[in-house]
Structure formats: structure tokens, C-alpha cells
C-alpha positions as CSV (number, residue, x, y, z in Angstrom):
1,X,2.2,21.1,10.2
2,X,3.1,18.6,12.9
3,X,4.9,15.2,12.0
4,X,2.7,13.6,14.2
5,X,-0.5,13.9,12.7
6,X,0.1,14.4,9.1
7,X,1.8,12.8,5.9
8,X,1.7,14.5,3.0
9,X,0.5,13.2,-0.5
10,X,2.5,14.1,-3.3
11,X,0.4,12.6,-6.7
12,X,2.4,11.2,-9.7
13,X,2.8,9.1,-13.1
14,X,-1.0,8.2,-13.5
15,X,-2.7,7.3,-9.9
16,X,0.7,7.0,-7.9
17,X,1.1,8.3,-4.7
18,X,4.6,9.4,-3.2
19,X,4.3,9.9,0.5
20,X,6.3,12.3,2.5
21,X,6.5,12.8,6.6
22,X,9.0,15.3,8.0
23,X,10.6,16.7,11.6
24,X,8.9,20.2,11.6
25,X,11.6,21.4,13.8
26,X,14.7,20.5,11.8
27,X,12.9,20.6,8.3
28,X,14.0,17.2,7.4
29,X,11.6,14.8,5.2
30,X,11.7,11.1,4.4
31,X,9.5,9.8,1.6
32,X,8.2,6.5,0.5
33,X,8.2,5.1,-2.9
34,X,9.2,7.4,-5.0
35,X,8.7,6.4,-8.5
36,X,9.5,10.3,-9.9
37,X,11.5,12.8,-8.8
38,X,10.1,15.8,-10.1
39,X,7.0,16.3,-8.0
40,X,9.6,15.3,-5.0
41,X,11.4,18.1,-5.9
42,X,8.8,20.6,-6.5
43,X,7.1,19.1,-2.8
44,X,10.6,19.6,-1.1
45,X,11.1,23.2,-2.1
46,X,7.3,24.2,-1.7
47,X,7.7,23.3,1.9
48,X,11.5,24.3,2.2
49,X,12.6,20.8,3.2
50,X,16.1,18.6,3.0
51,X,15.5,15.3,2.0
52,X,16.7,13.1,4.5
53,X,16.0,9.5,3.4
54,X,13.8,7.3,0.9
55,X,11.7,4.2,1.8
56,X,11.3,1.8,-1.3
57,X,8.4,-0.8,-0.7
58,X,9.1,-2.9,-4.1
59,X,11.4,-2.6,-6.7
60,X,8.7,-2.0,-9.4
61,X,9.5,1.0,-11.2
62,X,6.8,3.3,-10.5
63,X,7.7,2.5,-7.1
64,X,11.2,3.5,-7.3
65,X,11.8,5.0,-10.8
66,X,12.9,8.6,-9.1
67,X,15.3,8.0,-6.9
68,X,18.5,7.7,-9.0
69,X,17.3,11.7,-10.1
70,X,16.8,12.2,-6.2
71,X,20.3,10.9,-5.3
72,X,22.4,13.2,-8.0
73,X,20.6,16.0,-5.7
74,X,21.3,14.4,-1.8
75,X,24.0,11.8,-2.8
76,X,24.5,11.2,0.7
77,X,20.7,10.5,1.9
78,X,20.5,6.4,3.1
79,X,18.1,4.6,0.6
80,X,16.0,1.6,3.1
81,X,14.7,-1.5,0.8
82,X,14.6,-5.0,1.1
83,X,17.1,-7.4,1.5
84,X,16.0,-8.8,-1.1
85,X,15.6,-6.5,-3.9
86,X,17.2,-6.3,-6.8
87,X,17.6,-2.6,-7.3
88,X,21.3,-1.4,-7.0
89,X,20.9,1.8,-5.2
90,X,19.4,0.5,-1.9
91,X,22.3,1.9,0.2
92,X,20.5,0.1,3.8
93,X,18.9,-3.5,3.3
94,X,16.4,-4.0,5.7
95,X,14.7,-7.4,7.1
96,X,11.8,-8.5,9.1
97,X,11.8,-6.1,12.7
98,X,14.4,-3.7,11.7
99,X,13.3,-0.5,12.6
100,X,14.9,2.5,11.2
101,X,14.7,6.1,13.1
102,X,13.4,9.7,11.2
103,X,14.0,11.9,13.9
104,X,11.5,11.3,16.4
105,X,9.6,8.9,14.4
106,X,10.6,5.4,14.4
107,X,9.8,2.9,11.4
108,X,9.4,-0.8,12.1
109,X,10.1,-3.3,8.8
110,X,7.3,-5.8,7.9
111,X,8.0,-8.4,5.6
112,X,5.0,-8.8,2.9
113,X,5.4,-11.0,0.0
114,X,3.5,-11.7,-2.9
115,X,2.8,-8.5,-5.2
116,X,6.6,-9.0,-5.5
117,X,9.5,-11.5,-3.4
118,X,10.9,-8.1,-1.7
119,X,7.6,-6.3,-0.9
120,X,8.1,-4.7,2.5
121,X,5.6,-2.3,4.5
122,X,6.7,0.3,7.0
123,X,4.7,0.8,10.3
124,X,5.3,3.3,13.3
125,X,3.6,6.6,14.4
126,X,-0.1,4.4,13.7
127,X,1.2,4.9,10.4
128,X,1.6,1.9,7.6
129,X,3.3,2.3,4.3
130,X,1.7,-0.5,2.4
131,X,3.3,-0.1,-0.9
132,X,0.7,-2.2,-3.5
133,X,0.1,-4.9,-1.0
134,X,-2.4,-3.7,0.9
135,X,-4.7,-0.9,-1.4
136,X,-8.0,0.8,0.1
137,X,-11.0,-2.0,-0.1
138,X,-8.3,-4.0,-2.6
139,X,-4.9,-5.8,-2.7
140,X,-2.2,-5.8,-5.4
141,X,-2.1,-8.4,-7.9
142,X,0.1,-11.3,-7.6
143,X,3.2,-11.1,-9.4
144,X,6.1,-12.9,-8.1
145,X,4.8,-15.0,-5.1
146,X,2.2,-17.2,-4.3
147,X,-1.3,-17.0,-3.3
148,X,-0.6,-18.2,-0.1
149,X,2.2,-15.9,0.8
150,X,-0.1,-12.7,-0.1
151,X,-3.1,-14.2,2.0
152,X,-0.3,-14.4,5.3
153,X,1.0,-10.7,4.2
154,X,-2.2,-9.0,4.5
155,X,-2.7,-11.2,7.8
156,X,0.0,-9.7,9.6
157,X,-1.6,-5.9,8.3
158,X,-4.7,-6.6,9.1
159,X,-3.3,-7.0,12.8
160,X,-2.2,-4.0,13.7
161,X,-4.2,-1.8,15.5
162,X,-7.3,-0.7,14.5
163,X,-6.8,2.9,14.2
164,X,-3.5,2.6,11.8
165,X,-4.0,4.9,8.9
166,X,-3.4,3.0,5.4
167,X,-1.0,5.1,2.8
168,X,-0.9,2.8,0.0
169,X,0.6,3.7,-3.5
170,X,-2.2,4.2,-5.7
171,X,-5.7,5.7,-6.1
172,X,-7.3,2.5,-6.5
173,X,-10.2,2.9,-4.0
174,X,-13.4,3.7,-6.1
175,X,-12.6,1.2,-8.3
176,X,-12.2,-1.3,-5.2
177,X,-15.5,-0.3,-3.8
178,X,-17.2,-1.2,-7.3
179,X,-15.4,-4.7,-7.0
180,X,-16.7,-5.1,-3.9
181,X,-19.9,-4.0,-4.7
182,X,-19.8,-6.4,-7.5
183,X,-19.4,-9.1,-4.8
184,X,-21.8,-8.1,-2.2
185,X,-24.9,-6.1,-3.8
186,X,-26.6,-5.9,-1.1
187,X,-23.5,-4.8,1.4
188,X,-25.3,-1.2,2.9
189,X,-21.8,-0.2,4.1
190,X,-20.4,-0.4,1.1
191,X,-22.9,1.3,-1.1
192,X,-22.9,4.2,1.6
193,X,-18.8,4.4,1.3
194,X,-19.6,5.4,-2.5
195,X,-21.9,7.4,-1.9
196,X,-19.5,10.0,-0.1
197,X,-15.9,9.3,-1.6
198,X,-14.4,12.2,-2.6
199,X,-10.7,11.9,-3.6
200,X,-7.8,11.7,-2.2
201,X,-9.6,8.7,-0.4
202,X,-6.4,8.1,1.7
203,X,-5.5,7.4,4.2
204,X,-7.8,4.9,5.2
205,X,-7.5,2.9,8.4
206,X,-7.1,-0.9,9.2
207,X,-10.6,-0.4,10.8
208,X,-12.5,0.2,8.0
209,X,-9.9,-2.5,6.0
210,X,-11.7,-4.9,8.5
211,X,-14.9,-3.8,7.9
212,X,-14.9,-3.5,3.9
213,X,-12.1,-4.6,2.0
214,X,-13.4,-8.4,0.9
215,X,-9.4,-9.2,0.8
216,X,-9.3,-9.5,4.6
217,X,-12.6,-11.2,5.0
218,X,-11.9,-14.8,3.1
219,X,-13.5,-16.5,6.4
220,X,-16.8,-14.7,6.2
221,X,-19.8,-16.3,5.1
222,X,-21.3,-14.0,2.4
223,X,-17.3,-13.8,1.2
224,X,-17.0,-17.7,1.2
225,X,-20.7,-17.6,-0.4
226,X,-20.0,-15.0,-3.7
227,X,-17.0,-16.6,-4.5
228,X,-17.9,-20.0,-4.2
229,X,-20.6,-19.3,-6.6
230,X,-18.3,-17.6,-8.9
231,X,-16.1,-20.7,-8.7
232,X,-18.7,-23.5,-9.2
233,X,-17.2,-25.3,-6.5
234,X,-16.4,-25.6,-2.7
235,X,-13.7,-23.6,-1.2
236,X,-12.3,-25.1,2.3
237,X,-9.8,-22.7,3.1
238,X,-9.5,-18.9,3.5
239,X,-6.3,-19.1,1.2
240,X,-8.5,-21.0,-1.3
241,X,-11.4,-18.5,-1.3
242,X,-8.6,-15.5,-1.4
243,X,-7.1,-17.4,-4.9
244,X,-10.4,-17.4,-6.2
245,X,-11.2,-13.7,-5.0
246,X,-8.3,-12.7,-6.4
247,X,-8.3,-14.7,-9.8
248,X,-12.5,-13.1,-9.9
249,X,-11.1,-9.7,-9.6
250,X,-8.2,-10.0,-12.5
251,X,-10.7,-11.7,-15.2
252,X,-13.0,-8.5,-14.2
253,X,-9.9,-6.2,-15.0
254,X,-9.7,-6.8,-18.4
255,X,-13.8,-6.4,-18.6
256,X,-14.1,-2.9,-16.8
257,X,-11.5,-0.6,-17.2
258,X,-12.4,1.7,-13.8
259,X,-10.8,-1.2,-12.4
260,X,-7.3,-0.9,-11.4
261,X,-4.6,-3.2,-10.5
């Protein structure tokens, strides 16, 4: 196994994912969001590794629900989070830029609101922690920001370069693809995507984000098209069209239960 090609996916609660990286040399490993610490544990001792520090990307609990269990095992392990967040046990508080060495892996800090005020994303090694911001073909739902902050978050993901590889923190991705499908019936790419999924469908890459996920396409004219016909009404911005795409997909939850958050 070799740190610089491989995360690992440890799967928990009902479509979570926990994601852990590690120094093959030293045997230490860092995971992200880990909202339980049993499958941690059981991940840690399968591949005989210490535990050397935890990434939270929000403070909802299925993001973070673990680690009080994880630090009564490694009390001494540094715990990075926002700045922001309300959760006690962050031990490092972390802001736009900071960047935060594993070994030979280096972490950068992005600050993304809107699923949540303290919603941060990790990035380094072509690798990007996107917590429930940024899903595969999807985006999280907005629960403590605005609209308009979420549109700007998944602007500055969807820069990065094209060959980052997406670990977000849920299975969501065949559900996505039928929302999208939903919006674009004709889309050939995206009928072929379903055609082949096979599961676990991450990591994807900011590439194919581009290419598919209608989230990051609010300026494109079969976008602008669907969901101005969904709306009744004109949309003039890409922040408008992303409201509206967003508010489509949440009335559509509570209609088809394949589709996730």
C-alpha cells in the first residue's frame, strides 16, 4: 500500500464514509470524519496502524460522533476542525490556508460554508476531503448558510485541478445520477455513468464533477433551461439557478426515497 496513491474507505452508520491515509513506513494513519469509532478501530488493527490524527469537516454528528471513543484510546492524537465549530474536542482550529503536515503529506484548509457555518474541505496529495459539501454528481443540503455562500464553496472545489480525486462522506452517487437524469433526459454521459456504477463509486475526480454533477454547471444552458422551467420563471444569475436547483432536488427528496441528502 503506498500513501501516495491510495486512501482507504472505511464504511459506517448507514452510507457514511470514514476516510483513512497513512505513512507506510512509520505505520501512522490520519482519518477524516469519523462519525464512529468502531470500524476505526477494527480498520486500525487490521492494518496494524497508530492513529495519528483526525480531520473533522463539520460538526454534524455522523461526521464526528466517534471521536470522543477514539480519543479515550490515543488521548494525545491532535483533533484539526474549524475555527468555527462548536464541538469541544477540536484540540487544533484551523482557518482558510492553514495547512497541517501527516508525514510526508501536507493538507491545505479550504473554507466551504453552507451545508454548515464551519464546513471545511482538506486538499493536498490531488486529494480533496469534501465532507457533505461537495457529494459525487450532488451537493449537500443547505443547513446553516446561504444559497449564495454554498454556490462560492463549490466554486473554489471546482477549481482545483482537474485530476483531484473527490472523497466525500456519503454514498450518495446513484441517487445523484437519477437527479441528474431527472434534469437532463437526454444527457448520453450521464445515462452511460449508470449504466456502469458499481459501488464504492468513490473517489471520483473534479473532472468528471465538471463534466456531470448539475451543481457546478448553474451557467450552462440546458442547466439554466430545466430549471427555469421547473421554476416558471427567469433566472439571471448562476446563484439564482443553483437556489432553484437545489430547492428542485429537496421537494424530489421527500418524493423518491433513492434520493439522498
Amino acid at each position: 500500500m503506498s500513501i501516495s496513491t491510495e486512501v482507504i474507505p472505511i464504511c459506517a452508520l448507514q452510507d457514511n464514509y470514514i476516510w483513512m491515509f497513512m505513512d507506510a513506513m512509520t505505520r501512522m494513519a490520519w482519518i477524516i470524519d469519523p462519525g464512529d469509532a468502531k470500524p476505526v478501530l477494527e480498520a486500525l488493527e487490521k492494518y496494524n496502524l497508530q492513529l495519528s490524527g483526525i480531520f473533522i469537516t463539520h460538526h454534524h454528528h455522523d461526521h464526528s460522533g466517534g471521536v470522543k471513543d477514539l480519543l479515550r484510546k490515543y488521548s494525545s492524537i491532535p483533533v484539526y476542525g474549524s475555527y468555527l465549530s462548536p464541538l469541544s474536542f477540536i484540540t487544533d482550529r484551523i482557518k482558510e490556508g492553514d495547512e497541517i503536515s501527516c508525514s510526508n503529506i501536507i493538507l491545505k484548509a479550504i473554507e466551504i460554508p453552507g451545508h454548515t457555518l464551519d464546513h471545511t474541505a482538506y486538499v493536498g496529495n490531488h486529494w480533496l476531503f469534501s465532507g457533505d459539501t461537495l457529494f459525487s454528481i450532488g451537493c449537500g443540503k443547505i443547513f446553516e448558510g446561504t444559497a449564495d455562500q454554498m454556490y462560492r464553496s463549490l466554486q473554489k472545489l471546482s477549481a482545483l485541478a482537474d485530476e483531484t480525486k473527490v472523497f466525500c462522506g456519503h454514498e450518495y452517487t446513484l441517487a445523484n445520477l437519477r437527479f441528474a437524469e431527472h434534469i437532463e433526459p437526454d444527457n448520453a454521459s450521464i445515462k452511460e455513468k449508470i449504466r456502469v456504477i458499481t459501488k464504492p463509486t468513490l473517489p471520483s475526480t473534479i473532472a468528471e464533477e465538471k463534466k456531470l454533477n448539475p451543481f457546478l454547471r448553474c451557467k450552462d444552458a440546458a442547466i439554466i433551461k430545466a430549471v427555469e422551467n421547473y421554476a416558471n420563471q427567469t433566472l439571471d444569475t448562476p446563484v439564482k439557478v443553483f437556489a432553484k436547483l437545489r430547492e428542485w432536488k429537496n421537494g424530489l427528496n421527500t418524493q423518491w426515497r433513492h434520493l439522498k441528502k
